[in-house]
Every structure is written in structure tokens, then in C-alpha cells.
BAMINU-530514 format. One record per atom (N, C-alpha, C, O): residue in one letter; atom name; residue number from 1; x, y, z. Coordinates in Angstrom, 3 decimals, always signed. Example, Ala and Ser with C-alpha at 12.3 -4.5 7.8 and 13.67 -1.06 7.14 Angstrom:
<atoms>
<"a", "N", 1, <+13.190, -5.690, +7.800>> <"a", "CA", 1, <+12.300, -4.500, +7.800>> <"a", "C", 1, <+13.200, -3.300, +7.800>> <"a", "O", 1, <+14.236, -3.319, +8.465>> <"s", "N", 2, <+12.850, -2.250, +7.080>> <"s", "CA", 2, <+13.670, -1.060, +7.140>> <"s", "C", 2, <+12.900, +0.030, +7.870>> <"s", "O", 2, <+13.409, +1.138, +8.039>> 
</atoms>
This chain:
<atoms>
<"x", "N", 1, <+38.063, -54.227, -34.211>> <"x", "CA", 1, <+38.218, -53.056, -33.343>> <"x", "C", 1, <+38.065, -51.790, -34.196>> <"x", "O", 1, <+38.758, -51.937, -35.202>> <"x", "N", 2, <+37.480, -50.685, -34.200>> <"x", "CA", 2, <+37.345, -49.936, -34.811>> <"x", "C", 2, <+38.152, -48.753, -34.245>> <"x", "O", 2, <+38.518, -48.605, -33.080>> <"x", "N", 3, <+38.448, -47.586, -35.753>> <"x", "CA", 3, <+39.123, -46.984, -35.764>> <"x", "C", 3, <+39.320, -45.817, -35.188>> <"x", "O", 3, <+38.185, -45.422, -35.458>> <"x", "N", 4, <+39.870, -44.750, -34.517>> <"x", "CA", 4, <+40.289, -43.673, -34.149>> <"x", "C", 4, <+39.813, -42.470, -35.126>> <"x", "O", 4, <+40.240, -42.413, -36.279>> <"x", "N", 5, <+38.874, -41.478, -34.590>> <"x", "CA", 5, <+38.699, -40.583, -35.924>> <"x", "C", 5, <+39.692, -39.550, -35.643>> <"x", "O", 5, <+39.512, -38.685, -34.786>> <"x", "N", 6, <+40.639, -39.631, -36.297>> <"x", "CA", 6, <+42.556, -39.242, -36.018>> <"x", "C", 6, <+41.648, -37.670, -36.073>> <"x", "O", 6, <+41.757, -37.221, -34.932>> <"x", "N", 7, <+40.997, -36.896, -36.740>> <"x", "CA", 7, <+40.852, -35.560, -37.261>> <"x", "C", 7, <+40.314, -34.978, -35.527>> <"x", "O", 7, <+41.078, -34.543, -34.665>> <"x", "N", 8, <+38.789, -35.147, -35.402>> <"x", "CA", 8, <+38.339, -35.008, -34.279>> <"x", "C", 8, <+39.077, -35.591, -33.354>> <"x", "O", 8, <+38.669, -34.828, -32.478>> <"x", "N", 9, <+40.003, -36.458, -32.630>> <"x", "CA", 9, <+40.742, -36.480, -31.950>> <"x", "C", 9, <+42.132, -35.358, -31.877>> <"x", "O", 9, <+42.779, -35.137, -30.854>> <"x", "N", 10, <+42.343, -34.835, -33.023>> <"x", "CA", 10, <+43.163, -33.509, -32.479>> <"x", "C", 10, <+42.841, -32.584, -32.778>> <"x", "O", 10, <+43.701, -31.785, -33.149>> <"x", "N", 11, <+41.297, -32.149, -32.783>> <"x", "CA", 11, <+40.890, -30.907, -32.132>> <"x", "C", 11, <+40.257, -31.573, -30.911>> <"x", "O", 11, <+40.171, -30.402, -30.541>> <"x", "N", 12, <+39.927, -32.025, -30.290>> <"x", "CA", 12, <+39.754, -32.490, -28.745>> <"x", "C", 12, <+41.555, -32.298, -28.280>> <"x", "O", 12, <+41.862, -31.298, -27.631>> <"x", "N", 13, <+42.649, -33.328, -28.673>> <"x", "CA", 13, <+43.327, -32.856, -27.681>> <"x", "C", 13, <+44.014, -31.233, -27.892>> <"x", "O", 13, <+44.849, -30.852, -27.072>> <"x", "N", 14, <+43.639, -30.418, -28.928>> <"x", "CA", 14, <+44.545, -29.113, -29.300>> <"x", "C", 14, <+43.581, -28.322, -27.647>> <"x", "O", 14, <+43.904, -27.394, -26.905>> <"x", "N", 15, <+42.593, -29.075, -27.653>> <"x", "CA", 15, <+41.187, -27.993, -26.914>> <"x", "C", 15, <+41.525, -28.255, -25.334>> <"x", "O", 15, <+41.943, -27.436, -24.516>> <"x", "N", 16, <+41.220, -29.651, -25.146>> <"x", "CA", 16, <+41.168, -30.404, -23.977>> <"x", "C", 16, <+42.448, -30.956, -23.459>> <"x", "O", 16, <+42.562, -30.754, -22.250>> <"x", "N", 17, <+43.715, -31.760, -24.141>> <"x", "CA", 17, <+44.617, -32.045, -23.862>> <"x", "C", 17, <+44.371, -33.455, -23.836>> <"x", "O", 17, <+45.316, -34.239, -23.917>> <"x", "N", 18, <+42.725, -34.005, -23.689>> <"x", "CA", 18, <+42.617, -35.238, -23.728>> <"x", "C", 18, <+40.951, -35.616, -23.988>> <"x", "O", 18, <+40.282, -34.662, -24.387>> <"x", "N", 19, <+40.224, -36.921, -23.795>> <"x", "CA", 19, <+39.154, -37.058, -24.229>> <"x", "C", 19, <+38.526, -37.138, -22.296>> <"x", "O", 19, <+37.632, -36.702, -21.570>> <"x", "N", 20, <+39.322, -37.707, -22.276>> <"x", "CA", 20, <+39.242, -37.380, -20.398>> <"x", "C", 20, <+38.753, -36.030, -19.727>> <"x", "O", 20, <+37.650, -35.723, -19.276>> <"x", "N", 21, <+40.025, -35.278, -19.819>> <"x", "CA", 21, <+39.468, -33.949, -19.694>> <"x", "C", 21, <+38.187, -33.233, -19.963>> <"x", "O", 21, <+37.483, -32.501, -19.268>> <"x", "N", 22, <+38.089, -33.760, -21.437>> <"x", "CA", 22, <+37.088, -32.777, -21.815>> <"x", "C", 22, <+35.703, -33.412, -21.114>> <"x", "O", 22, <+35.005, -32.625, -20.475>> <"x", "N", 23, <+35.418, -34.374, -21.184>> <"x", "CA", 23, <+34.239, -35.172, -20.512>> <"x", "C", 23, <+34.267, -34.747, -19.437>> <"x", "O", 23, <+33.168, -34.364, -19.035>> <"x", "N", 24, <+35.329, -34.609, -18.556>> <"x", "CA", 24, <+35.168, -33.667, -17.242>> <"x", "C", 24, <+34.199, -32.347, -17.780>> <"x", "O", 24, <+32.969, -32.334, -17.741>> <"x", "N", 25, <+35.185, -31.111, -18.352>> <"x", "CA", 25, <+35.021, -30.305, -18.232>> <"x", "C", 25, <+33.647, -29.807, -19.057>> <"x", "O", 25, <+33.112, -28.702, -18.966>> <"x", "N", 26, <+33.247, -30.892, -19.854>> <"x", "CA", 26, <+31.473, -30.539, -20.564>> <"x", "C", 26, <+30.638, -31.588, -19.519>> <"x", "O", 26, <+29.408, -31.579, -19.577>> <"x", "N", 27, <+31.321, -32.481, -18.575>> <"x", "CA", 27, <+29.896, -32.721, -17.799>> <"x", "C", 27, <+29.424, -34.378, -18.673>> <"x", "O", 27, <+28.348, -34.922, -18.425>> <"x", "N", 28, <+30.303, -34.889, -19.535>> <"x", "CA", 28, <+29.958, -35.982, -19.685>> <"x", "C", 28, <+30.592, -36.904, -19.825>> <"x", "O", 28, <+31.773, -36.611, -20.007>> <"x", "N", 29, <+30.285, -38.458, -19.836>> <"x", "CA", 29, <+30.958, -39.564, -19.299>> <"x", "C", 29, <+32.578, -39.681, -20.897>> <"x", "O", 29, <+32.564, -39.324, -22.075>> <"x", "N", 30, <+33.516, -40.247, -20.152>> <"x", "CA", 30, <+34.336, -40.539, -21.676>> <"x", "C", 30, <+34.399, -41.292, -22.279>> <"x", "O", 30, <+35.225, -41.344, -23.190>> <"x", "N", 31, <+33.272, -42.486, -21.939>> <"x", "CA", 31, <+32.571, -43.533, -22.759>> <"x", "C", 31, <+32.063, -42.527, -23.999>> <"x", "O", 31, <+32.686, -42.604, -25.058>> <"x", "N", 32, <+30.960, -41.598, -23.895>> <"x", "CA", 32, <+29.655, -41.117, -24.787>> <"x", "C", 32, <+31.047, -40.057, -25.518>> <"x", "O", 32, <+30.830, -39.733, -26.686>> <"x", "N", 33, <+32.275, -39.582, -24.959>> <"x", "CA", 33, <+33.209, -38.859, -25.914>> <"x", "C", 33, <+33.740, -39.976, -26.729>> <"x", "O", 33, <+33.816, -39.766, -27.940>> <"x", "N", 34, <+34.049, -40.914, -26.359>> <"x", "CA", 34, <+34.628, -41.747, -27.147>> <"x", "C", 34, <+33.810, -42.758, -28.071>> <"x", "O", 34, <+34.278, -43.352, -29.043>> <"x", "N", 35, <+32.588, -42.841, -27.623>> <"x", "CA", 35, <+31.615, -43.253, -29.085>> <"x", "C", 35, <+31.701, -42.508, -29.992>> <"x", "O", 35, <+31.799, -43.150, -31.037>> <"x", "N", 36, <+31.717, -41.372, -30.160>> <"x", "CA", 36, <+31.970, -40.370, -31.136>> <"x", "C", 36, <+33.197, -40.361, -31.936>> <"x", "O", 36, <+33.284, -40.234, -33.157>> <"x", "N", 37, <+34.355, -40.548, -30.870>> <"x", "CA", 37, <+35.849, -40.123, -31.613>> <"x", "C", 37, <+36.257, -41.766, -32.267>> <"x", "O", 37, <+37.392, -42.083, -32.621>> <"x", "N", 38, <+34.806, -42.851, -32.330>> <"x", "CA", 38, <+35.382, -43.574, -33.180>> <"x", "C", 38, <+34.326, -44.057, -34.160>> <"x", "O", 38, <+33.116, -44.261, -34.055>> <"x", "N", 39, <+35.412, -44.195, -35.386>> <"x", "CA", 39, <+34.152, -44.447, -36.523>> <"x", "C", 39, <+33.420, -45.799, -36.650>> <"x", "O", 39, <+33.701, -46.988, -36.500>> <"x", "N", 40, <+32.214, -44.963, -37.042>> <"x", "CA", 40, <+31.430, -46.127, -36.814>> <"x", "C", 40, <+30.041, -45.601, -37.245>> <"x", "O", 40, <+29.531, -46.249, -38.159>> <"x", "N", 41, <+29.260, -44.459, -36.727>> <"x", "CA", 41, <+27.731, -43.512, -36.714>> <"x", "C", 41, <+28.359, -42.140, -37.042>> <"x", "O", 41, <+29.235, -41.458, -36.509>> <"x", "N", 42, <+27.368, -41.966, -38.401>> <"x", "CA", 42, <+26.987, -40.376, -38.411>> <"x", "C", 42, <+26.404, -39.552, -37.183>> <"x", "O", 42, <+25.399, -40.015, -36.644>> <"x", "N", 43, <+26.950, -38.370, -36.695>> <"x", "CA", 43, <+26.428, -37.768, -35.665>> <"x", "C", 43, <+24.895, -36.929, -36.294>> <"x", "O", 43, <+24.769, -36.705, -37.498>> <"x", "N", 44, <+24.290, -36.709, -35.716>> <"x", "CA", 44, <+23.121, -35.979, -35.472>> <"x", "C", 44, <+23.214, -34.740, -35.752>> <"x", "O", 44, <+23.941, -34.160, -34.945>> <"x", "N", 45, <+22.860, -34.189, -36.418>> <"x", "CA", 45, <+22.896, -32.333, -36.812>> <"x", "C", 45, <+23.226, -31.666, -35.420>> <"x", "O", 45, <+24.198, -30.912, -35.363>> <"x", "N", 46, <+22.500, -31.895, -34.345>> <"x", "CA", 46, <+22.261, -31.403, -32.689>> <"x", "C", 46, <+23.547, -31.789, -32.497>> <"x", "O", 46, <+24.205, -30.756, -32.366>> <"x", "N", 47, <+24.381, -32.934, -32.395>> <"x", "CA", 47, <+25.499, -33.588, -31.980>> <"x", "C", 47, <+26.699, -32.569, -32.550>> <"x", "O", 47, <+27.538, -31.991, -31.859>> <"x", "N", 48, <+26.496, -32.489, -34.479>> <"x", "CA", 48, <+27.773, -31.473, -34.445>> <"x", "C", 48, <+27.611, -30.061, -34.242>> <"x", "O", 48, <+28.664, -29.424, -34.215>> <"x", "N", 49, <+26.543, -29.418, -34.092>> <"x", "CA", 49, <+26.610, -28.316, -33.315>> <"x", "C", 49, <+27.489, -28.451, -31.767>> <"x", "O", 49, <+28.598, -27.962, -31.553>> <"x", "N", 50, <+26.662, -29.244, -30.796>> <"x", "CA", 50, <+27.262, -29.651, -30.038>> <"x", "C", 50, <+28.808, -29.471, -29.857>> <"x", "O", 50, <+29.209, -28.595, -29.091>> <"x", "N", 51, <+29.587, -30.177, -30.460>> <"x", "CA", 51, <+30.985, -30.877, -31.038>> <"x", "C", 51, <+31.499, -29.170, -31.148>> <"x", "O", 51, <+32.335, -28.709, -30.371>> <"x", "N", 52, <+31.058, -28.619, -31.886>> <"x", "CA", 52, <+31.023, -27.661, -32.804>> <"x", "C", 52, <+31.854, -26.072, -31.364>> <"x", "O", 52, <+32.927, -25.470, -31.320>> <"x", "N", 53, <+31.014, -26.059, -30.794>> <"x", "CA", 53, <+30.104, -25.336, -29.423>> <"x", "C", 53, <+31.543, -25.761, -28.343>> <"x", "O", 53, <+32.430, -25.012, -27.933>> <"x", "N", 54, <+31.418, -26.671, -28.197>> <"x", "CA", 54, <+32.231, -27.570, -27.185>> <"x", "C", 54, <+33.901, -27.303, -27.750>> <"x", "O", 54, <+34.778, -27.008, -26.937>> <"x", "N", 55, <+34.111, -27.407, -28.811>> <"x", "CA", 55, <+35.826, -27.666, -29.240>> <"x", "C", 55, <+36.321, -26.068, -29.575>> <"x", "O", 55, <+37.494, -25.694, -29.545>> <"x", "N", 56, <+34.973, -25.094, -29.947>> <"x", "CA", 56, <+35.293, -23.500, -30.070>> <"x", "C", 56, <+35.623, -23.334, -31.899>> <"x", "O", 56, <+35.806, -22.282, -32.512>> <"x", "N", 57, <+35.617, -24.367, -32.299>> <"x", "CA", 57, <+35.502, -24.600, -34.151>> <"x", "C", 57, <+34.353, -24.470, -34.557>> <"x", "O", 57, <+33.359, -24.588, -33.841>> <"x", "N", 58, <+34.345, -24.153, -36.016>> <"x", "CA", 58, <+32.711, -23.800, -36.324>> <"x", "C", 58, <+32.196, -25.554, -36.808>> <"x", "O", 58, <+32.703, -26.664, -36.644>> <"x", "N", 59, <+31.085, -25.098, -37.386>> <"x", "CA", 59, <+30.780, -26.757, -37.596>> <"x", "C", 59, <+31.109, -27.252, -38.414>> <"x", "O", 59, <+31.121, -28.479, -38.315>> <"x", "N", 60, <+31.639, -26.557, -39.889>> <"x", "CA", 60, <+32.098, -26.579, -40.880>> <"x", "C", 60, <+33.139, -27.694, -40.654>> <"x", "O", 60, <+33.070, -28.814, -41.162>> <"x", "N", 61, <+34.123, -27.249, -39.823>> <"x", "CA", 61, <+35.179, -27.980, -39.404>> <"x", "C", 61, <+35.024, -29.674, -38.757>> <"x", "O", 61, <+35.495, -30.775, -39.045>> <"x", "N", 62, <+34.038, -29.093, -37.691>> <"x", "CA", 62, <+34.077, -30.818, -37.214>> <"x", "C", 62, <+33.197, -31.480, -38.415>> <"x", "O", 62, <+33.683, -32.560, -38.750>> <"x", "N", 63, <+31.839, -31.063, -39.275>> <"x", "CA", 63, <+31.743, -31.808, -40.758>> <"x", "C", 63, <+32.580, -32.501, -41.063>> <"x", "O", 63, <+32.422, -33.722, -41.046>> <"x", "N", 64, <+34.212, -31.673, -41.593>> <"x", "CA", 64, <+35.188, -32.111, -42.094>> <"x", "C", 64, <+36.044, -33.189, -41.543>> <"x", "O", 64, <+36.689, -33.980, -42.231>> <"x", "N", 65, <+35.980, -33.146, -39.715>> <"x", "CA", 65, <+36.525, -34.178, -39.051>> <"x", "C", 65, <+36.051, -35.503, -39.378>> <"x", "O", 65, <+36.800, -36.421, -39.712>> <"x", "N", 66, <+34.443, -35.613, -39.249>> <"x", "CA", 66, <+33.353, -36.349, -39.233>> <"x", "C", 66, <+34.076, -37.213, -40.385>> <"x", "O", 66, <+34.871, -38.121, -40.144>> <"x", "N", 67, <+33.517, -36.622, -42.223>> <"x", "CA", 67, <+33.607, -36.554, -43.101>> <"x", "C", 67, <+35.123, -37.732, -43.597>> <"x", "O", 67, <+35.164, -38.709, -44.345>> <"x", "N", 68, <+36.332, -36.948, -42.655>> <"x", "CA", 68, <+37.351, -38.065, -42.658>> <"x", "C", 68, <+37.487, -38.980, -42.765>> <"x", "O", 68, <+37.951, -39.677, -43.667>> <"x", "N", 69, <+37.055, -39.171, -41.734>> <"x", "CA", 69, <+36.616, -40.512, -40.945>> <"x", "C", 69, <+36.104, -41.768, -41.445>> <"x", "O", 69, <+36.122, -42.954, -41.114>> <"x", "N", 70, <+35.628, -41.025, -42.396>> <"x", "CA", 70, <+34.293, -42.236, -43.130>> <"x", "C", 70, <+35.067, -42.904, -44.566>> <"x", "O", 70, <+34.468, -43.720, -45.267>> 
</atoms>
């Protein structure tokens, strides 16, 4: 079972309150949020902009979430 990326999971819930929410409120499923919030794939340059855009952190930061993780 793979792991929780603990970092990016609390800036999603500081933002959203949940991974739920936020998939509501950007318009996408919380399957495709939660491929992300677990480790496993490097995201896509486009993806942490994205991430980046979406949580109101620069990208620097979710890098660093990412980066955790691994």
C-alpha cells in the first residue's frame, strides 16, 4: 500500500480542509487528487505549477512537498 505524501497533504487540508473538497472546488475527480498525494510518480513541471496555482503556494514549496516524499 503506498504512502501518504504527509507534506502536500497539509497544504491541501490548511487550503481545502480536505482532498474531497478541493476536487470539488478545482473541478476534478478525488481519485486524480489522490494519485498525486501518494508517493509513487514525479509530477510533471505543468502538474506543479498546477499544484502550485491551486493550493495559493509558490512552486518552490510544493517542489519541497514533492521532494519529501521521495
Amino acid at each position: 500500500m503506498a504512502e501518504y505524501n504527509r507534506a502536500l497533504k497539509s497544504l491541501i487540508k490548511a487550503r481545502f480542509g480536505s482532498e474531497s473538497e478541493m476536487a470539488r472546488q478545482v473541478g476534478r475527480s478525488r481519485q486524480s487528487i489522490s494519485k498525486m498525494t501518494r508517493k509513487g510518480r514525479s509530477p510533471k513541471i505543468s502538474e506543479l505549477n498546477w499544484w502550485a496555482e491551486v493550493l495559493g503556494t509558490s512552486v518552490a514549496m510544493v517542489v519541497d512537498a514533492f521532494q519529501t516524499a521521495q
